[in-house]
C-alpha atoms as a printed R data frame, in Angstrom:
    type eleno elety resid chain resno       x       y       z
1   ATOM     1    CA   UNK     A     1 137.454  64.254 117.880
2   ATOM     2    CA   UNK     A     2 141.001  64.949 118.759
3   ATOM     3    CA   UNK     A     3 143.859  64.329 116.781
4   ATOM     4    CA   UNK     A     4 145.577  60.715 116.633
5   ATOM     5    CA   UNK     A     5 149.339  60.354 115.911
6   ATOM     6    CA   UNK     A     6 150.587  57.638 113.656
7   ATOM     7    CA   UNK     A     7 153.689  56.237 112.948
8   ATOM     8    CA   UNK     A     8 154.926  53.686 109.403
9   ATOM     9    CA   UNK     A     9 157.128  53.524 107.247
10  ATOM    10    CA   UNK     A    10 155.467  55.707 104.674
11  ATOM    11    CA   UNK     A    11 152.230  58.385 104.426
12  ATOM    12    CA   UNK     A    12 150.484  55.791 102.982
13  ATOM    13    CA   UNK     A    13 150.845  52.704 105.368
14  ATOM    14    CA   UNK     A    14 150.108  55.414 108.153
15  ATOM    15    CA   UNK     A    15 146.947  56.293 106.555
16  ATOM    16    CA   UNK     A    16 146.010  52.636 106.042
17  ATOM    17    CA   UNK     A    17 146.800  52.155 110.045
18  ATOM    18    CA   UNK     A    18 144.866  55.257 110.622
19  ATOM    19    CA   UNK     A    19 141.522  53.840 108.631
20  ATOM    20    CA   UNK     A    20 141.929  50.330 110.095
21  ATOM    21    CA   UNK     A    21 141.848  51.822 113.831
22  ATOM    22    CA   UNK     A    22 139.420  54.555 113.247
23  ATOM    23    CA   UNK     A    23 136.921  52.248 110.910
24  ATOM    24    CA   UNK     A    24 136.659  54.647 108.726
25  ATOM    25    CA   UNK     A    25 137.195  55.870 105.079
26  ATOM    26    CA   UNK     A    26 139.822  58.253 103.982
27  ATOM    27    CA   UNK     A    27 136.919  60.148 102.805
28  ATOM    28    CA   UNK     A    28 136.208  60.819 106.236
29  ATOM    29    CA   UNK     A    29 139.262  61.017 107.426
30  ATOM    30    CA   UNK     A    30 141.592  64.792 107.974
31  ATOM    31    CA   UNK     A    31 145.515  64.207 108.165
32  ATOM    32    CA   UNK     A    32 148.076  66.288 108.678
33  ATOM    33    CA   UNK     A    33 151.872  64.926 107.862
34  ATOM    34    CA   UNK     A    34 154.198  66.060 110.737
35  ATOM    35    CA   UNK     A    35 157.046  64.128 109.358
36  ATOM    36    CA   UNK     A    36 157.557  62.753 105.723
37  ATOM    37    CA   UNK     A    37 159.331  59.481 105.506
38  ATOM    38    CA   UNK     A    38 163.222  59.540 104.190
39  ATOM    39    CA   UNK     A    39 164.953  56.317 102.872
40  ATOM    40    CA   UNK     A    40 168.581  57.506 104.617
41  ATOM    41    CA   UNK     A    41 171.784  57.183 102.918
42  ATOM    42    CA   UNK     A    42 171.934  53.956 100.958
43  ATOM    43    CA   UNK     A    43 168.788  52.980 102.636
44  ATOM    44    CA   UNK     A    44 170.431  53.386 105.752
45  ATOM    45    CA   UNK     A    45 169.415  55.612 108.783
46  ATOM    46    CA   UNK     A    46 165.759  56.232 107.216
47  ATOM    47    CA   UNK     A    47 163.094  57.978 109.243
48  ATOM    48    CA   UNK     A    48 159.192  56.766 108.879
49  ATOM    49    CA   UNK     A    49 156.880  58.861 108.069
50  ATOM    50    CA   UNK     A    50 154.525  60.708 110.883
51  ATOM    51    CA   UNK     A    51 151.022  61.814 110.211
52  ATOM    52    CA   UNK     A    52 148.248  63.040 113.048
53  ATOM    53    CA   UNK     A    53 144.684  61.602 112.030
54  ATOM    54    CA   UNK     A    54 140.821  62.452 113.093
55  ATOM    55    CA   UNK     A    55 137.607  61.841 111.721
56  ATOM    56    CA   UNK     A    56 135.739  64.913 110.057
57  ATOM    57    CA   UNK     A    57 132.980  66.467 111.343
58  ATOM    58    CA   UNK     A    58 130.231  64.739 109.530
59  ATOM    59    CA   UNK     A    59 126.562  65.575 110.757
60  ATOM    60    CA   UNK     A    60 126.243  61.806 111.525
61  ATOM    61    CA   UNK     A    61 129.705  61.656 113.637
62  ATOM    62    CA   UNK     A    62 128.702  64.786 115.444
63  ATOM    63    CA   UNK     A    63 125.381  63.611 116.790
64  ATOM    64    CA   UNK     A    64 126.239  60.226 117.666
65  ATOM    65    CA   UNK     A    65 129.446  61.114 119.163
66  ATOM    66    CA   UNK     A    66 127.343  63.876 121.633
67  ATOM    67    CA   UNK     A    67 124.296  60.964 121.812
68  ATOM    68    CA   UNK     A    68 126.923  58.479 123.452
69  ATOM    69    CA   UNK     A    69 128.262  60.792 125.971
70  ATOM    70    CA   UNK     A    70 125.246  61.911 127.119
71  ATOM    71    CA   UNK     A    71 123.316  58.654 127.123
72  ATOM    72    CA   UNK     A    72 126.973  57.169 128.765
73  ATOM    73    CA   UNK     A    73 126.016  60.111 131.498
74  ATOM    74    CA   UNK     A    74 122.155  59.136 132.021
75  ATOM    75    CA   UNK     A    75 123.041  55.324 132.413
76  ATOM    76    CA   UNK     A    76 121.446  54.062 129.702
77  ATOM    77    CA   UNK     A    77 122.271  51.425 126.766
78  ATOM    78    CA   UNK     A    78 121.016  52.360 123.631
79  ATOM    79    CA   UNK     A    79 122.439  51.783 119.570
80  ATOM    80    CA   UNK     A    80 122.163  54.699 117.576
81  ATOM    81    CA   UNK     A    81 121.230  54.308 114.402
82  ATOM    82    CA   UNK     A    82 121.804  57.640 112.407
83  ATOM    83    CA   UNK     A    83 120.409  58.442 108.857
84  ATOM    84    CA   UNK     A    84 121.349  61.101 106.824
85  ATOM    85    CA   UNK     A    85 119.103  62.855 104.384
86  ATOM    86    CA   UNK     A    86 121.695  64.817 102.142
87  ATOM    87    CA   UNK     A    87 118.835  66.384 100.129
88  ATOM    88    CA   UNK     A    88 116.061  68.137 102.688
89  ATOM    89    CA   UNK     A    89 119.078  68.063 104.829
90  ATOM    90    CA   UNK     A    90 117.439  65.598 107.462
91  ATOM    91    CA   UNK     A    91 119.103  63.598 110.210
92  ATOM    92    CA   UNK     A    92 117.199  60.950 111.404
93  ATOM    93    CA   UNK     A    93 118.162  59.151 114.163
94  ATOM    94    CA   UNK     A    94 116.311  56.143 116.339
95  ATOM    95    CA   UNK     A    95 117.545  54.934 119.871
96  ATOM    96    CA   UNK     A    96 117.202  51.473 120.236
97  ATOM    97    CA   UNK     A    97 117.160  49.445 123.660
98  ATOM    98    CA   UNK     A    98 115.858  48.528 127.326
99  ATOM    99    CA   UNK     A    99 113.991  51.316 129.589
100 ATOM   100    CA   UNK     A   100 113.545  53.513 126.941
101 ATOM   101    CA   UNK     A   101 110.941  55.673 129.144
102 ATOM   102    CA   UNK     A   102 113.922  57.197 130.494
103 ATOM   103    CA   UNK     A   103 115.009  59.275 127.283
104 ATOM   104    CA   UNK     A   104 111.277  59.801 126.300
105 ATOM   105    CA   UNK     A   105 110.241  61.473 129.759
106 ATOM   106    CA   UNK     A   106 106.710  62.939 130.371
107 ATOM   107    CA   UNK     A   107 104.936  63.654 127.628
108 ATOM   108    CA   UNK     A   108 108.296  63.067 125.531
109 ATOM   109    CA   UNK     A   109 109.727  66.454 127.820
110 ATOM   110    CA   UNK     A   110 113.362  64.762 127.996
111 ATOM   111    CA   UNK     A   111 112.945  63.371 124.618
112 ATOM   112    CA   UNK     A   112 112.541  66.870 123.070
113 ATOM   113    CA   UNK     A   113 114.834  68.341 124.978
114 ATOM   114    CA   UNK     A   114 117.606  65.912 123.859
115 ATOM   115    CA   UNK     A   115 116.631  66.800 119.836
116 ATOM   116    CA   UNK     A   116 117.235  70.640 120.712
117 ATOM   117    CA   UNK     A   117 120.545  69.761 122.461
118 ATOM   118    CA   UNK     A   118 121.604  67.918 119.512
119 ATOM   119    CA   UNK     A   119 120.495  70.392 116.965
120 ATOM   120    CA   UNK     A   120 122.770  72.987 118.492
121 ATOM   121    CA   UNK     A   121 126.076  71.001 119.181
122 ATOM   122    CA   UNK     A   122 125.307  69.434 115.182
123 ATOM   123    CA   UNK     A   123 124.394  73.085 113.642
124 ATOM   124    CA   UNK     A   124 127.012  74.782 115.475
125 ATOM   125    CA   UNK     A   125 129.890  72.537 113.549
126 ATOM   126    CA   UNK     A   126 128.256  72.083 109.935
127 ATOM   127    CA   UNK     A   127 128.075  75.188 107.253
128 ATOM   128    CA   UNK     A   128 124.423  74.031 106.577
129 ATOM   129    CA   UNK     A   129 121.429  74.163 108.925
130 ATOM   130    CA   UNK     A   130 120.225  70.125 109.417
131 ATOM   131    CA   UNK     A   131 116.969  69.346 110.849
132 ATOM   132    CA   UNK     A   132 117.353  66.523 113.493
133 ATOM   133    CA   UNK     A   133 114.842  64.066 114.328
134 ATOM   134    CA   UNK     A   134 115.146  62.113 116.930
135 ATOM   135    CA   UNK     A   135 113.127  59.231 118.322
136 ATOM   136    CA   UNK     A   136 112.745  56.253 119.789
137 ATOM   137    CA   UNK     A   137 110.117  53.000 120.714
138 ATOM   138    CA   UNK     A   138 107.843  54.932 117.413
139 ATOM   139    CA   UNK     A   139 106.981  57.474 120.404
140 ATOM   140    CA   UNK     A   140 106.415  60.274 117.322
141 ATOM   141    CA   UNK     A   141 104.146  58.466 115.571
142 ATOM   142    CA   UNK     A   142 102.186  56.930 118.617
143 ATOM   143    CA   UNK     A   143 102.268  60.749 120.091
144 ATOM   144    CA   UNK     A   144 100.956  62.054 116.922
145 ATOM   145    CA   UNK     A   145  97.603  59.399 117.061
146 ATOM   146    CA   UNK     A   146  97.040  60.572 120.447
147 ATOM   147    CA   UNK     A   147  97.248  64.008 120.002
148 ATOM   148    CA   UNK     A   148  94.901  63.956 116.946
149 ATOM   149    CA   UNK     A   149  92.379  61.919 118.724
150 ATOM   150    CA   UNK     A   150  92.492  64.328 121.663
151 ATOM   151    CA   UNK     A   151  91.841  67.163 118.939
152 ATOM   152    CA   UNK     A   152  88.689  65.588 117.302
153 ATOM   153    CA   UNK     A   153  87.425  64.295 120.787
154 ATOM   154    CA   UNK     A   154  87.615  68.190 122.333
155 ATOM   155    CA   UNK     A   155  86.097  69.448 118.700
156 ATOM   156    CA   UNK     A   156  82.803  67.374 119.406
157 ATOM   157    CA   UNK     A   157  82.635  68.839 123.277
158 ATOM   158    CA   UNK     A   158  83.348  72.396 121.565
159 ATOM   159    CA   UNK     A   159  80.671  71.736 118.791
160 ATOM   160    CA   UNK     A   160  78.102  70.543 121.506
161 ATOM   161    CA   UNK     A   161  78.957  73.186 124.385
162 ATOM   162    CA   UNK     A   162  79.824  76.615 122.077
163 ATOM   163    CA   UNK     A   163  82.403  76.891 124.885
164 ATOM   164    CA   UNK     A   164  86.163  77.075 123.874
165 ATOM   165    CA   UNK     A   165  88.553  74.670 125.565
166 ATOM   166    CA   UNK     A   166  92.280  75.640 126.335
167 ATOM   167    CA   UNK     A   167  94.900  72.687 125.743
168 ATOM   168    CA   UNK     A   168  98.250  72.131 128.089
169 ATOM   169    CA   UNK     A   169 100.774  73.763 126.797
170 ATOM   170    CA   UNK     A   170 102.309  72.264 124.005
171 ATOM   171    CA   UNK     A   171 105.713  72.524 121.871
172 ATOM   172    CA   UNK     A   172 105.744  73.795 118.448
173 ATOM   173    CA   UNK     A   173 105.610  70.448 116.525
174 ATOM   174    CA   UNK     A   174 102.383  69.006 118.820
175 ATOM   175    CA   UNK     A   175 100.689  72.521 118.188
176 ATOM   176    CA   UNK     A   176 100.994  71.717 114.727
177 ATOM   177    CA   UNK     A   177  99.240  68.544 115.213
178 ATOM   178    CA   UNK     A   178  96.416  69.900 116.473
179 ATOM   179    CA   UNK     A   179  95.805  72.747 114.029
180 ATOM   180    CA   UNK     A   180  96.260  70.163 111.067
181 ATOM   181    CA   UNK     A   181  94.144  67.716 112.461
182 ATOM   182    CA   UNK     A   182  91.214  70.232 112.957
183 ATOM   183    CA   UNK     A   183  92.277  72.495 109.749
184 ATOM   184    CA   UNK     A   184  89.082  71.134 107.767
185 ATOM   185    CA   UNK     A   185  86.151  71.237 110.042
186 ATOM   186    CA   UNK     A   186  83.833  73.981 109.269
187 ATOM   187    CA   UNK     A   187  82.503  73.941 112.478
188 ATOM   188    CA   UNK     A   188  86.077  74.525 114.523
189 ATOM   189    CA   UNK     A   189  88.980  77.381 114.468
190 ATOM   190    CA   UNK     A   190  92.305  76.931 116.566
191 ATOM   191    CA   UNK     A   191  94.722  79.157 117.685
192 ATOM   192    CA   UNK     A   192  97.621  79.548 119.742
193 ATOM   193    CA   UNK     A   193  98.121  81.709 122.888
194 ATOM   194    CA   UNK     A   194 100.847  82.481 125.306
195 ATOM   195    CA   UNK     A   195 104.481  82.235 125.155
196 ATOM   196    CA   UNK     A   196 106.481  79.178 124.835
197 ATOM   197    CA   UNK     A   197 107.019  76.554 126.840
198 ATOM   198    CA   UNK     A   198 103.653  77.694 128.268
199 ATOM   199    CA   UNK     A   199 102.363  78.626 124.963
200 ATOM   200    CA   UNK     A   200  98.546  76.565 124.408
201 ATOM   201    CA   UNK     A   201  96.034  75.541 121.550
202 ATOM   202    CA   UNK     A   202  92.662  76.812 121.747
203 ATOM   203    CA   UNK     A   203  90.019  75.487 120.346
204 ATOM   204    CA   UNK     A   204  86.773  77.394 119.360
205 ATOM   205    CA   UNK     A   205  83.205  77.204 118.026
206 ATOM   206    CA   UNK     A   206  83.286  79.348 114.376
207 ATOM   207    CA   UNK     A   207  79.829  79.925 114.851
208 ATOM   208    CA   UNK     A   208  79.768  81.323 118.393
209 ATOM   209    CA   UNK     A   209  82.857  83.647 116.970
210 ATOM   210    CA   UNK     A   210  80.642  84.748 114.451
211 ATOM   211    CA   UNK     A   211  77.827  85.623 116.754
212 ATOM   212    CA   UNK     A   212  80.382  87.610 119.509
213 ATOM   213    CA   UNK     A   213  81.646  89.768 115.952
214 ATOM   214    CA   UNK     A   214  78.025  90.092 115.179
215 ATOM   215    CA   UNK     A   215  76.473  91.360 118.426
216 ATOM   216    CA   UNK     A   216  79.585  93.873 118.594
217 ATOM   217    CA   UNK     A   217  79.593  95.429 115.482
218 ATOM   218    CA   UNK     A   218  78.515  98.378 116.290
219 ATOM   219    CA   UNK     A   219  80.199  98.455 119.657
220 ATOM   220    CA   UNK     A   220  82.789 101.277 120.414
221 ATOM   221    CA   UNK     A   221  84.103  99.572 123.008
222 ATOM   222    CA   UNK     A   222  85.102  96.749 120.746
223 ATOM   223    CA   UNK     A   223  88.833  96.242 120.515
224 ATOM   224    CA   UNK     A   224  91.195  94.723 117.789
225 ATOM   225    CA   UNK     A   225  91.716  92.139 120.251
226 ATOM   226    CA   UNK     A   226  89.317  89.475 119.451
227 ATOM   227    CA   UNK     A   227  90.015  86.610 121.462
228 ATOM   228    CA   UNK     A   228  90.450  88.554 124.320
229 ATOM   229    CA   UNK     A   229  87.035  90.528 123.752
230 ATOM   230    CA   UNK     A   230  85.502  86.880 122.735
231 ATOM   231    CA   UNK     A   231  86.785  85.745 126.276
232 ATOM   232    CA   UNK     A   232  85.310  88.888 127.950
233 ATOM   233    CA   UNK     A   233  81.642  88.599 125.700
234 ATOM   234    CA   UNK     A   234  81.548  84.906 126.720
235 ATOM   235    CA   UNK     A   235  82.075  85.708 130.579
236 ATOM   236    CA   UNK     A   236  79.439  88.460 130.661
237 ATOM   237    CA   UNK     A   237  77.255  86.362 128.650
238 ATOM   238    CA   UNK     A   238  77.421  83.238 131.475
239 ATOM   239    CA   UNK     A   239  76.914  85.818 134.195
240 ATOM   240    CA   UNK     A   240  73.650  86.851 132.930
241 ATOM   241    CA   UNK     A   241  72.171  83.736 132.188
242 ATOM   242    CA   UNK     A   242  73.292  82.749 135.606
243 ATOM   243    CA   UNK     A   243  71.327  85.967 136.846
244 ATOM   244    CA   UNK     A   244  68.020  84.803 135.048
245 ATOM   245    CA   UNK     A   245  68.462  81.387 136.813
């Protein structure tokens, strides 16, 4: 925010203009006096006082000030409601209002890409690093459900096939999902391949894996590369059956 310039009789009344316009605190306030007020000869000739006023750069005045321009920009109404986690250093912060499919975007693509715009502009003015969350319409959590659902549902075609199966790509957070919503079944090992945006969850069948490292042990040709070997076993392994057919 840019400095504001304002004029009273004293510092004081000028700061109590300043908080009244600004709706704000002095705690949150910086000031600057240009000009100190002087009474004048025999409280004659007297000149107020002049002080130049803006709100600090608070985490929370940051992001919604870059939230409203940018929302101004995509033509769409929304509050912001901003809440600040001084201890893990969390911002949260929900968009309420109409058409909110707009800000999430496909698969939450414009959504994301609005939290990693606003963790730069917000990180770029604070001392401390402050890990944003934003959201909207409970698209997280209902994101979340669907994504662990899709993991479990893909685990039972793994378990039943002994094939892998290759997930779209995925961000960081929903590859996350995945892995922790498979972490405990015996039967199942994920992993991540590719680079990002394109970068993918896999997920495998432990005891195929385990019978690929088996029949290779004593394989020269056997590289350090195991999921790329595993890919190349499991292609040579189709062809022949395929042969015998």
């Amino acid at each position: 925010m840019e400095w504001i310039e304002f004029t009273a009789k004293t510092v004081d009344e000028a700061l109590t203009e300043a908080m009244i316009k600004l709706e704000s605190t002095i705690d949150n306030l910086e000031y600057e006096v240009v000009e100190k007020e002087t009474n004048g000869i025999f409280g004659f000739f007297g000149k107020p006082a002049i002080i130049k006023v803006k709100t600090k750069s608070l985490p929370d005045n940051i992001a919604r000030e870059f939230l409203t321009k940018v929302l101004k920009e995509m033509n769409v109404k929304t509050e912001i409601k901003i809440k600040h986690n001084t201890v893990s250093n969390i911002l949260d912060i929900y968009l309420e209002g109409n058409d909110m499919g707009v800000v999430i975007g496909k698969r939450g693509q414009t959504l994301d890409a609005l939290q990693y715009l606003l963790s730069l502009v917000v990180n770029k003015r604070t001392d401390e690093y402050i890990k944003i969350k934003l959201d909207t319409e409970n698209y997280r959590e209902r994101r979340k459900e669907t994504l662990e659902n899709l993991a479990r549902n893909i685990a039972i075609k793994v378990k039943k096939t002994r094939k892998s199966v290759s997930l779209e790509p995925m961000n960081p957070y929903e590859r996350r999902i995945i892995h922790s919503a498979l972490q405990n079944d015996k039967s199942i090992q994920t992993y991540s391949e590719g680079e990002d945006p394109y970068r993918k969850v896999i997920i495998d069948n432990k005891k195929a894996a385990k019978e690929f490292k088996y029949n290779n042990k004593y394989n020269k040709n056997y590289s350090r590369d195991y999921k790329k070997d595993y890919k190349e076993y499991k292609e040579s392994k189709e062809k022949k059956e395929n042969i015998k057919k």
